[in-house]
C-alpha positions in Angstrom: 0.0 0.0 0.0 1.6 3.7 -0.4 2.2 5.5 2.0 2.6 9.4 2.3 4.3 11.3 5.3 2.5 14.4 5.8 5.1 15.4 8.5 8.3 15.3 5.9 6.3 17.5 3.7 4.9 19.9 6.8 9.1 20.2 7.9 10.1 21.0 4.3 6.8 23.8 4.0 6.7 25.0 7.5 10.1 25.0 9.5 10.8 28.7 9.0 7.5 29.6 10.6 7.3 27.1 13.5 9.7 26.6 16.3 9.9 23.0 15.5 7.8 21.0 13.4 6.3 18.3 15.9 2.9 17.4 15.3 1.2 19.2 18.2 3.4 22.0 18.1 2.0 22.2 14.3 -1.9 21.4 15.5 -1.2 24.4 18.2 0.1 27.2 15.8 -1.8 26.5 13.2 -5.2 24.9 13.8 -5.4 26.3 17.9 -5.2 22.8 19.1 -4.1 21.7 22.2 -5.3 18.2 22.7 -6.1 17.6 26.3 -5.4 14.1 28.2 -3.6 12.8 25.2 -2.6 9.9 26.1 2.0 10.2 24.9 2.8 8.2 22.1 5.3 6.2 23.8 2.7 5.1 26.5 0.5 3.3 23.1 2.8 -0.2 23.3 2.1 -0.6 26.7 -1.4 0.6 27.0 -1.8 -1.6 24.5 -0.2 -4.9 25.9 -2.4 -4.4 29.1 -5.5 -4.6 26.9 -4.2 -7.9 25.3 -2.7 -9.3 28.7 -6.3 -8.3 30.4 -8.4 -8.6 28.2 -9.7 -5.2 29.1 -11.1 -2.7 27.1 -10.2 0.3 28.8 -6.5 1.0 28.1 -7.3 0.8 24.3 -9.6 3.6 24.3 -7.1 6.5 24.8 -5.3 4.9 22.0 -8.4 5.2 20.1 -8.9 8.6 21.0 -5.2 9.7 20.4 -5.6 8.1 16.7 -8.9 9.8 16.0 -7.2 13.4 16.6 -3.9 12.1 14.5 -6.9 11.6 11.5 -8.5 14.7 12.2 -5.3 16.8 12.5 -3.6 15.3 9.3 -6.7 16.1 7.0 -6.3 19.4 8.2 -2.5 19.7 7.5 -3.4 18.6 3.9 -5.9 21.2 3.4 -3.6 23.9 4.5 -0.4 22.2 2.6 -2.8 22.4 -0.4 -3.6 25.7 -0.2 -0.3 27.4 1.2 1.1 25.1 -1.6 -1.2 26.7 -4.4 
């Protein structure tokens, strides 16, 4: 399947504006997002490997959550990358 890294493309187009180019630095400056009780990425593995050791749904759904606002925030970036682009 292809795949297409909007952040390599957001670093090339943005870097001069943005103090660094991290994904919700980039939400922040330019959407006025600031996600709240975000689960960090590097909490995911393990949240995840309780769900599967417990069979518990609960530590899957601020994965679920954390993914939903990745979507949302990346169709957003493509808009303005379209548009900033053209």
């Amino acid at each position: 399947m292809a795949h297409i890294d909007l952040m390599y493309f957001a670093k090339n187009l943005w870097k001069d504006e943005l103090p660094n180019c991290k994904l919700q630095t980039i939400e922040r400056e330019f959407f006025g997002i600031e996600r709240e009780d975000d689960v960090p990425g590097q909490y995911i593995p393990g949240y995840y490997d309780t769900y599967l050791s417990k069979n518990n749904i609960g530590p899957i759904v601020p994965i679920i959550e954390h993914n939903r606002q990745d979507i949302v925030s990346l169709a957003s970036f493509l808009e303005k990358m379209y548009k900033d682009v053209n």
